[in-house]
C-alpha positions in Angstrom: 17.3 5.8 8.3 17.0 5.2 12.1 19.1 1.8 12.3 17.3 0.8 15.4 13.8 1.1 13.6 14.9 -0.9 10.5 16.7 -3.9 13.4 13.8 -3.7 15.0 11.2 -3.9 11.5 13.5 -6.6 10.2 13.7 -8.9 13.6 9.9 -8.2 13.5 10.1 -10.2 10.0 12.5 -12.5 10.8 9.8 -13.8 13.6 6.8 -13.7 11.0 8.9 -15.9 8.4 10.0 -18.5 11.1 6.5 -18.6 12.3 5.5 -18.8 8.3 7.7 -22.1 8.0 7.5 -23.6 11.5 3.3 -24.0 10.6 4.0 -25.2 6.8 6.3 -28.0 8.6 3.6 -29.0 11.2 0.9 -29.3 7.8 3.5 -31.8 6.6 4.1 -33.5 9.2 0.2 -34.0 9.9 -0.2 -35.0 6.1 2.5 -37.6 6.2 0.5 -39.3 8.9 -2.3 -39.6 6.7 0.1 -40.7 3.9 4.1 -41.1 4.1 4.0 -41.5 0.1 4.3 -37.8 0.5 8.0 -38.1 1.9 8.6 -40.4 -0.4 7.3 -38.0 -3.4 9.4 -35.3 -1.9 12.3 -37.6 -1.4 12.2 -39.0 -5.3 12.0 -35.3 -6.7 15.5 -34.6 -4.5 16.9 -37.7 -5.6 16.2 -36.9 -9.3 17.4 -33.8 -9.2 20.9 -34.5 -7.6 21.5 -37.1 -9.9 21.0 -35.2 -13.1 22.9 -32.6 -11.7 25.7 -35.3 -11.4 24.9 -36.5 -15.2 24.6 -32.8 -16.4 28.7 -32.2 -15.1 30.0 -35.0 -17.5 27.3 -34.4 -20.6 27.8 -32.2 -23.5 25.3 -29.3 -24.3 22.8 -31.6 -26.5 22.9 -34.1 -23.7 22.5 -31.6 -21.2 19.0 -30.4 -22.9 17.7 -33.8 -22.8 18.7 -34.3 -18.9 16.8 -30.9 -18.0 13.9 -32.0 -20.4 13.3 -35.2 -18.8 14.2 -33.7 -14.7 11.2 -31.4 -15.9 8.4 -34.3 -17.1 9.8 -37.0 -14.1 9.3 -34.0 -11.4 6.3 -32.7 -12.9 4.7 -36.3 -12.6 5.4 -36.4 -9.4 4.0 -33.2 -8.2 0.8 -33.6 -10.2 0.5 -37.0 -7.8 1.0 -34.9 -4.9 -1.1 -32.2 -5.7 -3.7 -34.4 -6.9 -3.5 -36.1 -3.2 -3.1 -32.9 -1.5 -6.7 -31.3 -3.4 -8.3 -34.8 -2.7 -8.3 -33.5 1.3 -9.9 -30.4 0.1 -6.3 -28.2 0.6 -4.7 -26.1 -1.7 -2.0 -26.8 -3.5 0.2 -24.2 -2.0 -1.2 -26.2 1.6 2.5 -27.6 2.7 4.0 -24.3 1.2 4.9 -21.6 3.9 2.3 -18.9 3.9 4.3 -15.9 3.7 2.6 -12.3 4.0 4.3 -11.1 1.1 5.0 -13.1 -2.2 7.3 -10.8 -3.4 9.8 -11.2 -0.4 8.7 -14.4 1.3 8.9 -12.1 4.5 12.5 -11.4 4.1 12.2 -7.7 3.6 14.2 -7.4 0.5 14.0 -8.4 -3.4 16.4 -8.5 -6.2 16.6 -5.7 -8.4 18.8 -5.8 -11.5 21.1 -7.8 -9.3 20.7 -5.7 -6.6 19.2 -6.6 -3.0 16.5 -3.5 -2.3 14.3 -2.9 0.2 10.7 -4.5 -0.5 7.7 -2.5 -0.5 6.4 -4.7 2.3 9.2 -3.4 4.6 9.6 0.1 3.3 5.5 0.4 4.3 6.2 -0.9 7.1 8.7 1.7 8.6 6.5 4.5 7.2 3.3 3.0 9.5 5.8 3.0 12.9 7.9 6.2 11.6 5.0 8.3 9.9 1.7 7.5 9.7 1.6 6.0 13.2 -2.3 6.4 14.2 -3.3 8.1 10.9 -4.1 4.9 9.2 -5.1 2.6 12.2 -8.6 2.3 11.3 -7.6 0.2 7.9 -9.7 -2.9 9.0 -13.1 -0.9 9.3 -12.5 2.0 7.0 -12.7 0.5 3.7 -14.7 0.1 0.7 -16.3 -3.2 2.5 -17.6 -0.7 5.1 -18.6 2.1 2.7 -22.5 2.9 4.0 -23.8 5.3 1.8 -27.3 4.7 4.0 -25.6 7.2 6.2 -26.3 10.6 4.0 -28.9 12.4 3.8 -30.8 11.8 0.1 -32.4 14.7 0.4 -31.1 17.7 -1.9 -31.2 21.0 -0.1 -29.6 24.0 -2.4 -29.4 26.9 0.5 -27.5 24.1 2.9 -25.1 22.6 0.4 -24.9 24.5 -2.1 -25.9 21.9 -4.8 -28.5 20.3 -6.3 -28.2 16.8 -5.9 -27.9 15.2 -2.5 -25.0 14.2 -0.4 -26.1 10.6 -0.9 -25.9 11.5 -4.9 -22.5 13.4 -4.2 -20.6 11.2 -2.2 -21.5 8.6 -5.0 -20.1 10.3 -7.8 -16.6 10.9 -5.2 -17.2 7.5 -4.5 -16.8 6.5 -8.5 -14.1 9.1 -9.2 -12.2 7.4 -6.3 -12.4 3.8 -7.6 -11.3 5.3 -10.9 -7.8 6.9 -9.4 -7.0 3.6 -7.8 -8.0 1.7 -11.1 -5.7 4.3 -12.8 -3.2 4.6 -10.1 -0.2 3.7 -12.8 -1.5 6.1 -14.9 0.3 9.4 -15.7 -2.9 11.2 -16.9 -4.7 10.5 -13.8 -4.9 13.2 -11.9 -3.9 13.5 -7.9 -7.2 14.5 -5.6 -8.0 17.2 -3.6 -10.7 16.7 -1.2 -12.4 19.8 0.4 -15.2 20.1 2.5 -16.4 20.2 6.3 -15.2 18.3 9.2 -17.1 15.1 9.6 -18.3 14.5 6.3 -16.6 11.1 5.1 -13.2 12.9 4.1 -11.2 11.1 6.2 -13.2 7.8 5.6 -12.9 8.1 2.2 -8.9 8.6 2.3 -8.8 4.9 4.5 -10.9 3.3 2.0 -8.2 4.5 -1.4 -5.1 3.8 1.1 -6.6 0.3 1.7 -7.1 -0.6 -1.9 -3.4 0.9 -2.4 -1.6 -1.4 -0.4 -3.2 -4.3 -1.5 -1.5 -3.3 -4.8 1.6 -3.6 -3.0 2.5 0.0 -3.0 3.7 2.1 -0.2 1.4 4.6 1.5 2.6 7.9 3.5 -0.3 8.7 5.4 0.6 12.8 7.7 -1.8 15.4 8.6 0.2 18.8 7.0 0.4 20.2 11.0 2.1 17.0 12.0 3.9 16.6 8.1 5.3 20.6 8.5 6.9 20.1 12.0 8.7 16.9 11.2 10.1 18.7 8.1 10.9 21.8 10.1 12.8 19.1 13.1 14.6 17.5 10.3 16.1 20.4 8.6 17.8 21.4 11.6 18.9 17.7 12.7 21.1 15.5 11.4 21.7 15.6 7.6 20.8 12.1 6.9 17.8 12.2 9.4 16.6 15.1 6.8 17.5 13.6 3.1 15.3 10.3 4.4 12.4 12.2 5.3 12.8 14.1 2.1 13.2 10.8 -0.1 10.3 9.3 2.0 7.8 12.4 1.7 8.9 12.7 -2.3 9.2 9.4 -3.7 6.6 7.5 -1.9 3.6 5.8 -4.1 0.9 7.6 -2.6 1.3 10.7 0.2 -1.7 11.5 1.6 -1.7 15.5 3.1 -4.7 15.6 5.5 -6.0 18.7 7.5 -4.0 20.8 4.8 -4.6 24.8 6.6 -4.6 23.7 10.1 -1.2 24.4 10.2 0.2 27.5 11.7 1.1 29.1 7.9 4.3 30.9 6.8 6.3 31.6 3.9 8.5 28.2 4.7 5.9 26.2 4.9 4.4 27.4 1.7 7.9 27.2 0.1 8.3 23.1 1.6 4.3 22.6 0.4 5.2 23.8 -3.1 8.6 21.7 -3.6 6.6 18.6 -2.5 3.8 18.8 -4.9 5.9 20.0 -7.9 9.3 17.2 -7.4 5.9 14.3 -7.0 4.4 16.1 -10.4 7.6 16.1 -12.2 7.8 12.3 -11.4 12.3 12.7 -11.7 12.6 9.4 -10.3 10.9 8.1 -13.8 8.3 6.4 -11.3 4.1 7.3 -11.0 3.0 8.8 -7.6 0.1 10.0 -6.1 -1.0 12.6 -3.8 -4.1 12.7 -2.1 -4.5 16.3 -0.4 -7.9 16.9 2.3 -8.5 20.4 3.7 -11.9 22.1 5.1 -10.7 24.9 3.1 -12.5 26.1 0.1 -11.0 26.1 -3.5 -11.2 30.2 -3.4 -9.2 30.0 0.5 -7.0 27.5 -0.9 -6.0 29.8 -3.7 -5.5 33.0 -1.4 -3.6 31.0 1.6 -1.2 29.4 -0.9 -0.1 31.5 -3.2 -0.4 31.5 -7.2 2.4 28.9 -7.6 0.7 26.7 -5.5 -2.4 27.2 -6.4 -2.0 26.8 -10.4 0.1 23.6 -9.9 -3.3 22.7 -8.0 -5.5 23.9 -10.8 -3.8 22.0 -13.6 -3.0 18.4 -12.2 -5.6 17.6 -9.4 -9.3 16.4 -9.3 -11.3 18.6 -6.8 -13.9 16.8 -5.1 -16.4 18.3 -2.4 -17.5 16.8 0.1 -20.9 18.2 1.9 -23.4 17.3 4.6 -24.8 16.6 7.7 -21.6 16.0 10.4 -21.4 12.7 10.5 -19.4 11.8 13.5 -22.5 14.1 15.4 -24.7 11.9 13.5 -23.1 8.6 14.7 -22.7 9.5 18.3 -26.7 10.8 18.1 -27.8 7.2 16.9 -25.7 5.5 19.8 -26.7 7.4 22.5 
């Protein structure tokens, strides 16, 4: 990993949790105007504790049970009295508590793991947005299931345009449904990955956002690359530095959910195919004894996708992802008609 990216993520945190703490101490400080029994709560609760730790050191183990036992009810009492005070203003009870981003973490980047300090998925998904999916996922805060306007296609069917016989309203309803049900079912091994075909412009994209959003708020880590973009990093790392290449690797394989988008705009040759097929067959093998995702968008056709990719591919395609497509009007066109 690029050591400057992770001091630069990690300072970047260090601000966030200072800031986190230097606001909980101005709540405090503007409750104990209202009423300095608070400090005297908090200042009881500290004084309790140090002194059964001091009585704990000279009691046996029977004695030492009874210590604990009363620490707990004594401390208890007193934060019932302060919560109660604290809910009486119409604040939660987590009000004079720093309000850290992540729970997990407290903003700190790391966790313990079996005694281990590991990364968090906070910070890992925070070096993939600056290292990988850069632009790819900027669009979060609009593109989302809050924002999901199905008023926007057409609701009348039309066979000879789209091929079906329900309309794209109907369509991108059922995708819709099938989508909620892969992030309902993320952890899941019988839920299958997705494959979204269809036309530029008809809510492909859109509908990508809207599963990565839910995803993170499940605290997993999202690797959002267009296969163009995904291919030439790949190809730049191979012939790099060593370790450069085994992070992308680790990164592309073991990450939650990987998102290929604009799969067959790439310039395609037998390594390509070769890198395509050890990604989706290491993440469908699951060897790290973890569940991931893939999510995989192309304006290619099942029957293209079959004859640019190869058998392997195709098959591995076949057996263990959900094809959904996507049809209509161009909605972007559509968009920038109604504005104008």
């Amino acid at each position: 990993m690029d050591n400057s990216l992770l001091k630069q993520v990690l300072h970047e945190f260090d601000e966030k949790r200072t800031k986190a703490i230097v606001a909980a101490d101005y709540r405090k400080k503007e409750l104990l105007k209202i009423n300095p029994k608070l400090l005297q709560i908090d200042e009881e609760i500290s004084s309790n504790s140090i002194k059964t730790s001091k009585a704990i050191l000279m009691a046996d183990s029977k004695e030492k049970a009874v210590l604990l036992a009363n620490l707990k009810k004594k401390n208890n009492n007193l934060i019932k009295e302060k919560n109660d005070f604290i809910k009486n203003l119409s604040k939660e009870n987590n009000y004079l508590n720093p309000h850290f981003e992540c729970k997990l973490c407290k903003d700190t980047g790391y966790i313990e793991k079996d005694g281990i300090s590991v990364m968090c998925t906070c910070l890992k998904q925070r070096i993939f947005d600056i290292a990988y999916n850069k632009s790819n996922m900027g669009n979060l805060e609009r593109e989302n299931f809050s924002n999901f306007d199905l008023r926007i296609f057409s609701d009348k069917p039309n066979k000879e345009k789209y091929k079906s016989d329900i309309s794209p309203r109907e369509n991108i309803q059922i995708i819709r449904e099938k989508a909620k049900n892969f992030i309902n079912n993320f952890d899941d091994p019988e839920e299958k990955n997705l494959i979204f075909t269809g036309n530029t412009g008809v809510g492909k994209t859109f509908l990508t956002n809207c599963i990565a959003d839910e995803i993170l708020k499940l605290g997993k880590t999202v690797l959002y690359q267009t296969a163009p973009v995904m291919f030439d990093e790949i190809n730049e790392a191979k012939f790099g530095k060593e370790n450069t290449r085994l992070d992308l690797y680790e990164n592309i394989l073991n990450v939650d959910l990987l998102i290929i988008d604009d799969l067959g705009t790439e310039k395609i040759t037998d390594s390509k195919i070769t890198e395509l097929f050890t990604i989706i067959n290491t993440r469908l093998l699951n060897q790290n004894h973890k569940i991931t995702k893939t999510i995989i968008s192309t304006n290619l056709n099942v029957d293209e996708l079959f004859k640019t990719y190869t058998t392997r591919i195709g098959s591995r395609l076949a057996g263990s992802y959900r094809f959904l497509r996507f049809f209509g009007d161009d909605l972007r066109f559509k968009k920038a008609k109604k504005e104008a």
